[in-house]
C-alpha positions as a Markdown table, in Angstrom:
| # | Residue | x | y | z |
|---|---|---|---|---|
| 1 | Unk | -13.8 | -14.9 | 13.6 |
| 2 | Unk | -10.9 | -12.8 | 13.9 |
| 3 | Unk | -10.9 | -10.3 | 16.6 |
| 4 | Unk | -10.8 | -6.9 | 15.5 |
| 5 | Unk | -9.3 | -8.0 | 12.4 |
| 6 | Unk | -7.4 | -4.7 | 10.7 |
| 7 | Unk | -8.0 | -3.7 | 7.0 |
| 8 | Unk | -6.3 | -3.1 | 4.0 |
| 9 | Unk | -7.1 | -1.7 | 0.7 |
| 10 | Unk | -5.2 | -3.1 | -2.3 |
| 11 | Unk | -5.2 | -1.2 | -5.6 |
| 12 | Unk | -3.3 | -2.6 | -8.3 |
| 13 | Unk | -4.3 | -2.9 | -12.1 |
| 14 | Unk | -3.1 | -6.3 | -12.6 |
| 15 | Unk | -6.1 | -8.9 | -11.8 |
| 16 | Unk | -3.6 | -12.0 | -10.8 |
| 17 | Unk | -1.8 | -9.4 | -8.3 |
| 18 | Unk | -5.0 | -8.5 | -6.3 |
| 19 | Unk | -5.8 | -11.6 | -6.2 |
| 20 | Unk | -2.7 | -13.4 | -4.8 |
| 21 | Unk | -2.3 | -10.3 | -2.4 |
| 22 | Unk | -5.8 | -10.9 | -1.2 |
| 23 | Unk | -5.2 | -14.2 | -0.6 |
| 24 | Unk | -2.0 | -13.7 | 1.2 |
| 25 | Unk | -3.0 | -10.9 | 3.3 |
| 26 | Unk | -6.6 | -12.7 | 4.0 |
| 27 | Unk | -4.6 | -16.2 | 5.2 |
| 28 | Unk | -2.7 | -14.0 | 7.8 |
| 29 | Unk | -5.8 | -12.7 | 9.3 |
| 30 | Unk | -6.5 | -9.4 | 7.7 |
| 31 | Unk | -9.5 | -8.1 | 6.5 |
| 32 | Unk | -9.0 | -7.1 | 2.8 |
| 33 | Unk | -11.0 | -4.9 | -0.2 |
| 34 | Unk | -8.9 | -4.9 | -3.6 |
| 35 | Unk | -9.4 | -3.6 | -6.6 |
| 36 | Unk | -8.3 | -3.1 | -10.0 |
| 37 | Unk | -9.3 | 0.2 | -11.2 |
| 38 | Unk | -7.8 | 3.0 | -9.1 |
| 39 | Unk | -11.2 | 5.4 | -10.3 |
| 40 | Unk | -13.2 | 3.0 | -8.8 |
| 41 | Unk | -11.4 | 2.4 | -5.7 |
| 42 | Unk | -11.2 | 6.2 | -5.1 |
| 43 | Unk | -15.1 | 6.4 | -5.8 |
| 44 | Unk | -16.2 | 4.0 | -2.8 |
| 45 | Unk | -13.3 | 4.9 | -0.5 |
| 46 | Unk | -14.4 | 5.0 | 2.8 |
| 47 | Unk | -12.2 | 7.2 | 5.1 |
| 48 | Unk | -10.5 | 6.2 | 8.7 |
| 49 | Unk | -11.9 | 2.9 | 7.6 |
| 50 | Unk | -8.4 | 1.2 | 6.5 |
| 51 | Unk | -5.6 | 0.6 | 8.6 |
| 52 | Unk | -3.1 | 0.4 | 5.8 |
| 53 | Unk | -3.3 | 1.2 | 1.5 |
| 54 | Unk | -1.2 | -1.1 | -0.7 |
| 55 | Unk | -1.4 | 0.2 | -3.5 |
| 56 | Unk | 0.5 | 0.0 | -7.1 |
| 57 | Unk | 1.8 | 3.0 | -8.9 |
| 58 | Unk | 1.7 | 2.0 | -12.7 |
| 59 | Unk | -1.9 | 2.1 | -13.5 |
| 60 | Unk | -3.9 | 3.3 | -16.1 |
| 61 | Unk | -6.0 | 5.8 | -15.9 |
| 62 | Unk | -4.5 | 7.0 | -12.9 |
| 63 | Unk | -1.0 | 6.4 | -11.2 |
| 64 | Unk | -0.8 | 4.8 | -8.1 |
| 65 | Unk | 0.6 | 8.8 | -6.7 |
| 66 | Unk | -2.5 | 10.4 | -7.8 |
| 67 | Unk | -4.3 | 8.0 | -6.2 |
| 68 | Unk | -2.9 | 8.5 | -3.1 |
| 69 | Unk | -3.1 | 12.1 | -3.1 |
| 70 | Unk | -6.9 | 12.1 | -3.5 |
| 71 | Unk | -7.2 | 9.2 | -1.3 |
| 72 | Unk | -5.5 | 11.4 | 1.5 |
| 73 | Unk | -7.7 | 14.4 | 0.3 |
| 74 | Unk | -10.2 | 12.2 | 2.2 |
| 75 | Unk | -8.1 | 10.7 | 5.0 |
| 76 | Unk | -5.3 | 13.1 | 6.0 |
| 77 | Unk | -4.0 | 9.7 | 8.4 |
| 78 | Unk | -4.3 | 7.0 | 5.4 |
| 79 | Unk | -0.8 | 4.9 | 5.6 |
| 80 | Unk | 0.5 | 4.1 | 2.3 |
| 81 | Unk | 2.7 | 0.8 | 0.7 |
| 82 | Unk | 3.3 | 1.3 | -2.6 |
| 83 | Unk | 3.7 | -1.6 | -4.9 |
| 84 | Unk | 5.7 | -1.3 | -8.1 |
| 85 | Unk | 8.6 | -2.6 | -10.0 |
| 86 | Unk | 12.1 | -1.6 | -9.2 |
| 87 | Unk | 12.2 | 0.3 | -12.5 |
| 88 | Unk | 9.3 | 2.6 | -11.6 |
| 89 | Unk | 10.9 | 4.4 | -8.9 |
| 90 | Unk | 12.3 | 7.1 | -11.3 |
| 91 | Unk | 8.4 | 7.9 | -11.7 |
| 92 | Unk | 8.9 | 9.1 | -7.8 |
| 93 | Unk | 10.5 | 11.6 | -8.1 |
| 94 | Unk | 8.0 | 14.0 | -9.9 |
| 95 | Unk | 5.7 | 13.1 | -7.0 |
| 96 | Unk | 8.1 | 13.1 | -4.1 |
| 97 | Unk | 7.1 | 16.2 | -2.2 |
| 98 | Unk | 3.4 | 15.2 | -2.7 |
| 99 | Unk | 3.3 | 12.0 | -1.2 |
| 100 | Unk | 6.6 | 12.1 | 1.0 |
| 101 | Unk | 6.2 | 14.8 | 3.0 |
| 102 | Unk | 7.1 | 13.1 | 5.7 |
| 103 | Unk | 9.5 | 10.1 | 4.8 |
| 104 | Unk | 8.6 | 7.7 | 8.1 |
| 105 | Unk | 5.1 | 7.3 | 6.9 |
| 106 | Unk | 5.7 | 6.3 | 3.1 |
| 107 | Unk | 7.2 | 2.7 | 2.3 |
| 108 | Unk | 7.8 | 0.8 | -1.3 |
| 109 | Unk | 7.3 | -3.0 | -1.6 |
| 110 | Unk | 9.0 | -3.9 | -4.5 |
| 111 | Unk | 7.4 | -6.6 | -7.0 |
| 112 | Unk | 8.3 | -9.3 | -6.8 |
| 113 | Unk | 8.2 | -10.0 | -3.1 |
| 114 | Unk | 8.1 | -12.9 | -1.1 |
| 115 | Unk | 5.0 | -13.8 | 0.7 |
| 116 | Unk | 6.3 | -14.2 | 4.5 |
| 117 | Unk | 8.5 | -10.6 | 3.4 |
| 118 | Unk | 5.1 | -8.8 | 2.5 |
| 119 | Unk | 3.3 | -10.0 | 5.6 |
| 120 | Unk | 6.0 | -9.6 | 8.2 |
| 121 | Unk | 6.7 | -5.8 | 6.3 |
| 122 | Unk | 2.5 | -5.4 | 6.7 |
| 123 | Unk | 2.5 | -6.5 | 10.4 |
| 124 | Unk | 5.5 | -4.3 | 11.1 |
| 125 | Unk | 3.9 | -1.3 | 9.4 |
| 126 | Unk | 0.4 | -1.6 | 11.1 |
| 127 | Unk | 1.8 | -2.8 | 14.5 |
| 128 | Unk | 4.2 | 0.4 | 14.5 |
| 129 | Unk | 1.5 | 2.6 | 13.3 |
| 130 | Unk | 4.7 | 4.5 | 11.2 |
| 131 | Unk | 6.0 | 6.5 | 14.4 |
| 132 | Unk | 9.4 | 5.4 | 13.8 |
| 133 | Unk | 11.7 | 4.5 | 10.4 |
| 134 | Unk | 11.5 | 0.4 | 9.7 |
| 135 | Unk | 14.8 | -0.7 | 9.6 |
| 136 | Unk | 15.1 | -2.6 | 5.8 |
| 137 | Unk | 15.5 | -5.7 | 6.8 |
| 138 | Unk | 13.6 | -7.6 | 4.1 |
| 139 | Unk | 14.3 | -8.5 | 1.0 |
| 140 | Unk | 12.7 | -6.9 | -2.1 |
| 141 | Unk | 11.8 | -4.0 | 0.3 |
| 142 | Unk | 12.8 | -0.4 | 0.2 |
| 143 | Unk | 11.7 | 2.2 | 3.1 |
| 144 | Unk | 12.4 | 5.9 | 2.7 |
């Protein structure tokens, strides 16, 4: 039993992608809900419940921005990792005073990214509880 284990939500629309971040995240002691469909996700999101959201931004149905906005309709606090190809971030920009209001607390993990990169970038983020810029110092990973 982990003490106080924290949580993390992982929405991305690729099956094989929630399942190896569940896996990685789970083996390093976190507690971890995923799912596939972003509508479904927001439906049963619980809020001050999570410590940390990783969540993709190329979904159907709903992009992983517009997720996040009504995600943080419900949880003003909710810290964000967005998960997405390096190609995507020109998709940011449309969304960038939405979801960046203030740069600190928003981070990118770009796909693909090592395991011990995501979990040490993970720790970091939930140990600092965003107060302060993360220095990038991993690879694949891009803080605003």
């Amino acid at each position: 039993m982990w003490p106080s284990r924290k949580k993390i939500l992982v929405v991305d629309d690729e099956p094989d992608i929630t399942f190896t971040l569940l896996a990685i995240l789970q083996k390093a002691g976190y507690e971890v809900s995923s799912f596939n469909n972003p509508l479904i996700a927001l439906q049963t999101f619980e809020p001050h419940y999570y410590d940390l959201l990783i969540i993709d931004i190329n979904m159907p149905e709903m992009n992983g921005f517009e997720l996040y906005q009504k995600l943080k309709e419900k949880d003003i606090h909710v810290k964000v990792c967005f998960l997405t190809a390096v190609s995507e971030f020109r998709d940011y920009e449309q969304y960038k005073e939405e979801v960046s209001p203030k740069p600190h607390e928003r981070y990118f993990v770009a796909k693909p990214a090592s395991e011990d990169d995501l979990v040490r970038r993970v720790n970091d983020m939930i140990a600092n509880n965003n107060n302060h810029r993360l220095k990038n110092t991993y690879n694949n990973t891009l803080c605003l």
